[in-house]
C-alpha positions in Angstrom: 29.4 81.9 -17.5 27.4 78.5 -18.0 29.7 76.3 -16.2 30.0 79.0 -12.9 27.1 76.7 -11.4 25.7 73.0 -11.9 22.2 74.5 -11.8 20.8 77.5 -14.3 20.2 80.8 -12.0 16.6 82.3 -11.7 17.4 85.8 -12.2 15.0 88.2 -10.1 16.1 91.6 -11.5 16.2 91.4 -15.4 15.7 94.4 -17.6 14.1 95.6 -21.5 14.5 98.5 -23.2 11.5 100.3 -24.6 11.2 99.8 -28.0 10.4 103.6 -29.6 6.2 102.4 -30.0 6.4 101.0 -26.2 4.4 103.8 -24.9 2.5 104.9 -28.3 1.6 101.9 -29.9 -1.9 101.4 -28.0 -2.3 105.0 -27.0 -5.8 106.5 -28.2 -5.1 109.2 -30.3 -6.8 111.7 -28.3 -5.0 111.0 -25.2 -1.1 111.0 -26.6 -0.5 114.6 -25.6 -1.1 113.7 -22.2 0.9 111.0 -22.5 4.7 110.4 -23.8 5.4 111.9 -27.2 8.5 112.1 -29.5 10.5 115.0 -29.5 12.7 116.5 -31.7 15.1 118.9 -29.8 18.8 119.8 -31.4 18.5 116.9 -33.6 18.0 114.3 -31.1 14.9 112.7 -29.7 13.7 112.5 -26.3 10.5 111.8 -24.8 7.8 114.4 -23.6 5.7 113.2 -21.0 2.9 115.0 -19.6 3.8 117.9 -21.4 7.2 117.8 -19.7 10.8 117.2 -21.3 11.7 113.5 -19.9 15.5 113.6 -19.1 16.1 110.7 -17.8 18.3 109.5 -19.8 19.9 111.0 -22.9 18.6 108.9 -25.4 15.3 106.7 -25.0 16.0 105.1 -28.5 18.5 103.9 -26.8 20.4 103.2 -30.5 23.7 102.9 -29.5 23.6 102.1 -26.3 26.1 101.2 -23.0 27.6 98.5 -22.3 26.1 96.3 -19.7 27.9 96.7 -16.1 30.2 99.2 -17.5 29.8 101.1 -13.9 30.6 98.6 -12.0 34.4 99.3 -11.3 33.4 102.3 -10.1 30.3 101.2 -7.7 32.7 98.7 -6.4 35.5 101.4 -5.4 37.2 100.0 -7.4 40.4 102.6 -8.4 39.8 103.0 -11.9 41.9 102.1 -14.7 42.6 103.6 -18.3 40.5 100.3 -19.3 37.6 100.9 -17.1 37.2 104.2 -18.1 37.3 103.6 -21.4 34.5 101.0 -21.0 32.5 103.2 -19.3 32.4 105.3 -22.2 31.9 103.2 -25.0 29.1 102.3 -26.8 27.5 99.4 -29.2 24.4 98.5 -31.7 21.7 98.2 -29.7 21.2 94.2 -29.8 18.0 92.4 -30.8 18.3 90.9 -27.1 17.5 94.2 -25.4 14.8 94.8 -27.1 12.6 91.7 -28.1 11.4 88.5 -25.3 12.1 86.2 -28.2 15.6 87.2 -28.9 16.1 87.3 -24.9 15.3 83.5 -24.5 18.6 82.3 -26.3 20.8 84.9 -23.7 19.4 83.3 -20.6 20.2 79.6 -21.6 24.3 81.8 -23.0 24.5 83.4 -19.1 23.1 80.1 -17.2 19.8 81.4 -16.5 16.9 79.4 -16.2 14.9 82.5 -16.0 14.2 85.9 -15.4 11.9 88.2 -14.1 11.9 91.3 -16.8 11.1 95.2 -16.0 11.0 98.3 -17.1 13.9 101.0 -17.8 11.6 103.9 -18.7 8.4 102.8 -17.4 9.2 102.5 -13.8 9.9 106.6 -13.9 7.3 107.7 -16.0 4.5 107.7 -13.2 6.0 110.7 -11.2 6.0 113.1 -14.3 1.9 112.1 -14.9 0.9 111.7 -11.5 -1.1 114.7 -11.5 -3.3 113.7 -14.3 -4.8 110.4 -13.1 -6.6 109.4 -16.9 -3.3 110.2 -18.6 -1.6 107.2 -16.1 -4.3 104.9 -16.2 -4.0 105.6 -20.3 -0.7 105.3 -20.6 -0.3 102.4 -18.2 -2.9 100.2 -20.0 -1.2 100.7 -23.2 2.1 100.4 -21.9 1.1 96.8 -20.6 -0.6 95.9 -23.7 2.9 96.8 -25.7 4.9 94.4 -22.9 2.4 91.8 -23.4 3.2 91.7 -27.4 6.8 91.8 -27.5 8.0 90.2 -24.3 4.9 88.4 -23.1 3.7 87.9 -19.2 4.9 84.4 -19.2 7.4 83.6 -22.4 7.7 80.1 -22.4 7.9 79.7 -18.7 11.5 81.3 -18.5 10.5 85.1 -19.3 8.8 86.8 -16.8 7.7 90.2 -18.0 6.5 92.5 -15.2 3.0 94.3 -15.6 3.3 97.8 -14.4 0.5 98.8 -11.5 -0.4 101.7 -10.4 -3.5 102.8 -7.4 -4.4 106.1 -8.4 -7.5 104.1 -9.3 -8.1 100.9 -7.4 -10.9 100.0 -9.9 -8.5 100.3 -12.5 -6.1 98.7 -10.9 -8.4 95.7 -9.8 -8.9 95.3 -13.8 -5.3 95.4 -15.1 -4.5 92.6 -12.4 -7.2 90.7 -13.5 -5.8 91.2 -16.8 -2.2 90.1 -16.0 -3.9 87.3 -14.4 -5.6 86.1 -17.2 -1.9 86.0 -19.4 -0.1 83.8 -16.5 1.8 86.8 -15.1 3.6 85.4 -11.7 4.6 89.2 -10.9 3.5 92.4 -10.9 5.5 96.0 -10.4 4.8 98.7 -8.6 7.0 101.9 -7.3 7.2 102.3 -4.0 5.5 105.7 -3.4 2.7 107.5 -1.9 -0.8 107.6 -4.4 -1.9 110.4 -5.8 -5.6 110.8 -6.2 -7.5 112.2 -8.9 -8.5 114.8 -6.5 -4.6 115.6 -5.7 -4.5 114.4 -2.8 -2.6 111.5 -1.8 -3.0 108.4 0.6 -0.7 105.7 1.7 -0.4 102.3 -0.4 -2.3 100.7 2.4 -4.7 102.8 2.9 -8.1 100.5 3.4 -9.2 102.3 -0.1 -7.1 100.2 -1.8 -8.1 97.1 0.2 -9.9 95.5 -3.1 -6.4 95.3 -4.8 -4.6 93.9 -2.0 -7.6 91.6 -1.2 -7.4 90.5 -5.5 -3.6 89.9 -4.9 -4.0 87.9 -1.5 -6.4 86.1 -3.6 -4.6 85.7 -6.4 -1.1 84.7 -4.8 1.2 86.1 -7.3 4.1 88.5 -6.0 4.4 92.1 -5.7 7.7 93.6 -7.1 8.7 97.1 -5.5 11.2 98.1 -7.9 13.2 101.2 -7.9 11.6 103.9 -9.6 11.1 107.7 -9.8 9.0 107.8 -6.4 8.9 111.8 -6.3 11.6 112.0 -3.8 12.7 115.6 -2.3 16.3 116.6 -1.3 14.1 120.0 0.0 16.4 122.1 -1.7 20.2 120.3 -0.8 20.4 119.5 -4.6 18.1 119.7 -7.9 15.4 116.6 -7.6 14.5 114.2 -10.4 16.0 111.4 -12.6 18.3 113.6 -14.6 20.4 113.0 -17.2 22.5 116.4 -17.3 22.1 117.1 -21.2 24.7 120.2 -20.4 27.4 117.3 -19.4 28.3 118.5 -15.8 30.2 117.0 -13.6 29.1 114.0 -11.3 29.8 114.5 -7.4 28.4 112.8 -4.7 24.8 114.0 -3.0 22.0 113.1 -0.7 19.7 112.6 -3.8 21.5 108.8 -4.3 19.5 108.0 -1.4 16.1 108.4 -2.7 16.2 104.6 -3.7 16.4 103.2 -0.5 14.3 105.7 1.4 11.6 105.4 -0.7 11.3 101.9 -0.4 12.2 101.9 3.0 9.1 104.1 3.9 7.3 101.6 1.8 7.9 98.9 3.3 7.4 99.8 6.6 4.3 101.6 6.4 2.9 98.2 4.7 3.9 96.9 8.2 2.8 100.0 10.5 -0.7 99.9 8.8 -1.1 96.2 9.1 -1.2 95.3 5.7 -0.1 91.8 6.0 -2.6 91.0 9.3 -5.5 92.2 6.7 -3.9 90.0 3.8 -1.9 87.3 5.0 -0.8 85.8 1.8 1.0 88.9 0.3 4.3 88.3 -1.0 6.1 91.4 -1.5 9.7 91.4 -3.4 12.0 94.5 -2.8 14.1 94.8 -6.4 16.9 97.1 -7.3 15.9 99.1 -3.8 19.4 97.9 -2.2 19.0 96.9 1.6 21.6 99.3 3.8 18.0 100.2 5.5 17.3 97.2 7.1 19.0 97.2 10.8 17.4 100.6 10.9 13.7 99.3 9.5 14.4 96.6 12.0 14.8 99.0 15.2 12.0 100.9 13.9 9.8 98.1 14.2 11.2 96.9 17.5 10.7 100.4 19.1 6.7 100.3 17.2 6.4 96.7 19.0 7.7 97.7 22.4 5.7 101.1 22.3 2.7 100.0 21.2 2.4 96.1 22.5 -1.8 96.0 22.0 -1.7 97.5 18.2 -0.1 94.6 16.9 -1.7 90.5 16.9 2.3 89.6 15.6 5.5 91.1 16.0 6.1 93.2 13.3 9.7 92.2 12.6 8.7 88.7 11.9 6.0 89.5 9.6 8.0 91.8 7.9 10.3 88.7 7.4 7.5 86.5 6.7 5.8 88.7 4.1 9.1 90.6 2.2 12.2 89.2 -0.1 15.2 91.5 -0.5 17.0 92.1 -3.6 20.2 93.6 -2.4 22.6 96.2 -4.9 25.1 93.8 -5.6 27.6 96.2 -3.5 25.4 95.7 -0.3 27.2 92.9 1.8 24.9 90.3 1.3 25.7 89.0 4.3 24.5 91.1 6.3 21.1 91.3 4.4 20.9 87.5 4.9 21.5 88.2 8.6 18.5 90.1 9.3 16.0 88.2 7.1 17.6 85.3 7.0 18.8 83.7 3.7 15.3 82.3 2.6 14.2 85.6 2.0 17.3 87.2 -0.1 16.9 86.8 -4.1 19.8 87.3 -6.7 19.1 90.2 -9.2 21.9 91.4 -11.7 20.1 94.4 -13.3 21.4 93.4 -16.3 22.0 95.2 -18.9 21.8 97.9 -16.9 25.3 100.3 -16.8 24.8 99.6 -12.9 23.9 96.4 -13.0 26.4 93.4 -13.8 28.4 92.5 -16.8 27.4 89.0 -16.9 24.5 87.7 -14.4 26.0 85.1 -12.7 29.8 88.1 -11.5 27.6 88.1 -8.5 28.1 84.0 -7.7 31.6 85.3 -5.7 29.6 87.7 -3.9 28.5 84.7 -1.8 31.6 83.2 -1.0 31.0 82.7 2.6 27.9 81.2 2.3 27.5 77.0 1.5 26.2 75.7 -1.8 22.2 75.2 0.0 22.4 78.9 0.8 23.8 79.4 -2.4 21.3 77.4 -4.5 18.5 79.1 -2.2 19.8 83.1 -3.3 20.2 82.1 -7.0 17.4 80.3 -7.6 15.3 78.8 -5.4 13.7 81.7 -3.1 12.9 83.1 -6.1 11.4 80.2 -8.1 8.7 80.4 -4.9 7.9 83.3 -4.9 7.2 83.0 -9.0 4.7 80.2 -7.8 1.5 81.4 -8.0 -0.3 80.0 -4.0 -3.5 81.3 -4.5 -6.3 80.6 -1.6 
């Protein structure tokens, strides 16, 4: 796919998988069973987290694993073929690529990728199940980072991006692992997008003034804020059985309100970062929606406009336009990017494959012929150079 371009891609929505010490290798030994711990159950491991049976996903060793973008047929509507289903259920050796920064270097330069931005597979969903227990996420958080740092490294050789993973159940704590990412040249940080929950139990909105000493670190600091998808606790109240799940009994797959949860979580997010003012307190935020898809927006939009028109002496800007100013959009590569680049204009959409997701892409750059329609500036801006800003650190 080298040659799909005359420029290498910057690549916003990369992804690892855990190694099987990821979450245990720094863990103090009187902390792992609050934590995630190996399992043994029917001969198979999975991961206990909490306390609780992890499911996930089938098999967090992740030894053999999917194929990259073997879904995609079917997220595209596409009417399947012998082939594609065939794909979808096939498996290989879990490659050195998935698994170690160094290995990953030599597939960016392969898929025409200048670089990448890197997350979590497991990590990102592991936050809900110890939410409760606000030592066991700070714990397991700060030695999850540590294990990221080692094998994929904050800043690899200015092409590998590795994400530290935040959380603000303590904003002291969370002060201190910025200040650590800071100090190993991260240019991103991750967050899910989802109410905190205190050590007390109860919980508070992301911009909440308690938290004000992260934000005002981050303002400070310049780097970006990546809201990726995650386990964010969402509720179907009942329609249909809530959590990431892997069915370990093999049932059958049918559509249901719970394949929302992604964009509703991030949509309440975003917004309340708006309807609280975040950005008028901190007005060098930059926030990056990833992996969160966009069919939310006109809605978001109209939200605001009705806030604005309702309430005309809350707000010193209109909220639409700092939501534009402040937030990039990483659209599911079956959103119509067009219409994402409609409402926040093209400077603020970024390219992410999710590879090597099953969702994501087969190759990074399939998603160059989603943008047919736009010219080769636009182009250039969605594949790499809105996100080569926002990996530039602007500190004040």
């Amino acid at each position: 796919m080298t040659d799909v371009l005359d420029y290498p891609a910057f690549d916003a929505d990369n992804h690892y998988y855990e190694s099987q010490d990821a979450f245990t290798r720094h863990l103090p030994n009187d902390m792992r069973s609050r934590c995630v711990q190996w399992v043994t159950i029917d001969g198979r491991q999975h991961h206990l987290v909490g306390g609780k049976l992890a499911r996930a996903v089938k098999n967090p060793t992740w030894n053999p694993i999917s194929f990259p973008g073997s879904i995609a047929p079917y997220l595209h509507g596409k009417e399947l073929t012998e082939e594609d289903i065939a794909r979808m259920k096939a498996h290989e050796p879990l490659p050195d690529y998935y698994i170690s920064g160094e290995a990953r270097l030599a597939k960016l330069a392969e898929q025409g990728l200048e670089a990448a931005w890197v997350f979590p597979t497991l990590g990102v969903l592991y936050e809900e199940l110890l939410k409760h227990d606000t030592e066991a996420v700070k714990t397991q958080f700060t030695a999850f980072n540590r294990w990221l740092d080692e094998d994929w490294g904050c800043n690899l050789q200015d092409k590998i991006f590795a994400a530290p993973y935040i959380s603000l159940c303590d904003v002291d704590w969370a002060c201190r692992e910025l200040e650590w990412a800071l100090e190993r040249g991260a240019r991103v940080v991750c967050m899910r997008p989802a109410a905190i929950t205190l050590a007390d139990g109860s919980t508070r909105s992301p911009s909440d003034p308690m938290f004000d000493p992260f934000w005002a670190r981050l303002n400070e600091s310049g780097i970006t804020l990546v809201v990726h998808a995650s386990d964010s606790g969402y509720t179907t109240h009942g329609y249909v059985k809530d959590g990431f799940s892997a069915d370990f009994n093999g049932g059958v797959f049918s559509p249901n309100i719970k394949h929302f949860n992604i964009e509703r979580a991030a949509y309440d997010f975003l917004i309340t970062l708006c309807y609280e003012k975040l950005f008028e307190r901190f007005p060098n935020l930059r926030v990056a929606s990833v992996e969160n898809g966009a069919e939310f927006l006109p809605d978001l939009f109209r939200k605001l406009q009705q806030s604005r028109d309702r309430m005309r002496s809350y707000y010193k800007e209109d909220p639409a336009e700092m939501f534009r100013k402040h937030v990039w959009i990483n659209p599911f590569w079956e959103d119509d990017v067009n219409e994402v680049a409609h409402h926040m204009g093209v400077d603020r959409v970024i390219f992410g494959s999710d590879w090597p997701h099953i969702e994501g892409m087969p190759t990074p750059l399939d998603y160059v012929v989603e943008l047919e329609k736009f010219n080769d500036q636009e182009k250039q801006l969605i594949l790499r150079d809105n996100t080569r800003f926002l990996n530039t650190p602007q500190p004040l």
